[in-house]
N, C-alpha and C positions, 0 to 999 in steps of 0.2 A: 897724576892720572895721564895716561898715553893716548896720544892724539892720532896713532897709528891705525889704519883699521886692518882687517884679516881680507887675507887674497879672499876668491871668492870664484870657482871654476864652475862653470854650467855647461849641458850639454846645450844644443841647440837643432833646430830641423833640418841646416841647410849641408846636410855631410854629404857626399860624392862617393859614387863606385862601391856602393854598400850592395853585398852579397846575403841574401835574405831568403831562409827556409821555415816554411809555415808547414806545423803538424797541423793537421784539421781532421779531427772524427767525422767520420758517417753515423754515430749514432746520435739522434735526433738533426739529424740532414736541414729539418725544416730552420730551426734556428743555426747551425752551424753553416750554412751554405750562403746567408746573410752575412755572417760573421765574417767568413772568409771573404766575403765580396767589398766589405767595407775596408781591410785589411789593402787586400789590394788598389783599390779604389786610391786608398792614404798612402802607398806607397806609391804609386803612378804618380801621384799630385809632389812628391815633394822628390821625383827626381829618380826613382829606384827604374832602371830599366827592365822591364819584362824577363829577357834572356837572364838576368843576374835574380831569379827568384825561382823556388824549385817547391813547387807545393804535393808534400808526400801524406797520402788519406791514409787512415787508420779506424779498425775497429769502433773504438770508444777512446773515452778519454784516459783511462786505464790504461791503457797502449802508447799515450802519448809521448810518458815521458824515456820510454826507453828507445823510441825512434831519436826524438828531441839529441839524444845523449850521446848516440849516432853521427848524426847530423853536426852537431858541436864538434865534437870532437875529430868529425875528416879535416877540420881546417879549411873548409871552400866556406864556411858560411861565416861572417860578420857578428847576427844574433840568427836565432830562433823564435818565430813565434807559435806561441802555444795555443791553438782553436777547438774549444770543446761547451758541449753542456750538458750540466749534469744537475738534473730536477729531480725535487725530494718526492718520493712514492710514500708509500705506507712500510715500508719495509727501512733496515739499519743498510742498507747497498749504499743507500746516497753519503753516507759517513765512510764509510770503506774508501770509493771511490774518489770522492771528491777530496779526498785530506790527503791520501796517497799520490794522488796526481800531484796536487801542490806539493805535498813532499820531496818528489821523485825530480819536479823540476826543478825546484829551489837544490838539489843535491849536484845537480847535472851543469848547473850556474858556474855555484862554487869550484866544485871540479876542474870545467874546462876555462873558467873564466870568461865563457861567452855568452850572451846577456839574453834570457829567455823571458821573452814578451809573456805576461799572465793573462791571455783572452781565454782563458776556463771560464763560463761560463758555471754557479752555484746557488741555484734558486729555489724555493719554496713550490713557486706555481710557474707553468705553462706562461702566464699572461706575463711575471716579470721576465721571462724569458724572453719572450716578443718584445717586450720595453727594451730592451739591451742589447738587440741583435739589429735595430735601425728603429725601433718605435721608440716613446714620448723620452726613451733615457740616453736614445742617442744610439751608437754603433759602435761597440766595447770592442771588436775586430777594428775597426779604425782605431781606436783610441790605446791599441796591442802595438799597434802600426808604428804609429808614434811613438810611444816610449821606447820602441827597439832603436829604430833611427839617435829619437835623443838621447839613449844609455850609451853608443855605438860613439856617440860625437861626445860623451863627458869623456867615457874612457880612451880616445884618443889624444888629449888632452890635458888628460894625466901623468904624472912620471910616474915609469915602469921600475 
């Protein structure tokens, strides 16, 4: 038996000079305007300078991933983060929408290689939306924050 163990590569929070572009919907303003504020909030705190972040609004979340795909792919931006939400009505819209967005950015990833934050918001009710936009679940726009930093610092890290 090998007494060897496997490398083991992590990203981590403390990357430098990271160039960050947040899609954020207007629609439902009330949770997306949290979202984005936590987003930013997380990038202030771990070091992102103001001038090195470009925050471009959008329609709905439907919108998102073809700016997002934009944005990757000029080469000025690091990752992407994704800020949207989209709450189930009575109607098939909220399947349409919400699985296309996810689609459209997991395509936009792979493509350009540049690492798009998932702060889509996907919710049943209003109230868990509030829960995820700063209430009792926390701030899902911070926590978008984060992973874009920590994806930005494994894939540097990596051999290309």
């Amino acid at each position: 038996m090998s007494t060897a163990t496997p490398q083991i590569i992590e990203g981590d929070l403390s990357v430098r000079d990271l160039r960050i572009a947040c899609v954020a919907a207007r629609f439902n303003d009330f949770v997306v305007q949290p979202l984005l504020g936590g987003a930013l909030d997380a990038l202030a705190r771990h070091g992102v300078a103001a001038q090195n972040i470009l925050v471009a609004r959008v329609p709905g979340a439907f919108e998102i991933p073809v700016v997002a795909s934009r944005l990757a792919a000029s080469g000025r931006f690091d990752a992407v983060i994704a800020l949207g939400a989209v709450i189930r009505g009575d109607t098939p819209h909220f399947d349409y929408v919400a699985g296309e967005c996810a689609a459209g950015l997991a395509e936009v990833a792979l493509r350009t290689g540049v690492p798009i934050a998932f702060g889509v918001l996907t919710t049943d009710t209003v109230e868990q939306a509030m829960d995820r936009c700063g209430g009792k679940d926390g701030n899902k726009g911070a926590d978008a924050a984060l992973t874009a930093i920590e994806t930005v610092s494994l894939l540097r890290k990596l051999p290309t």
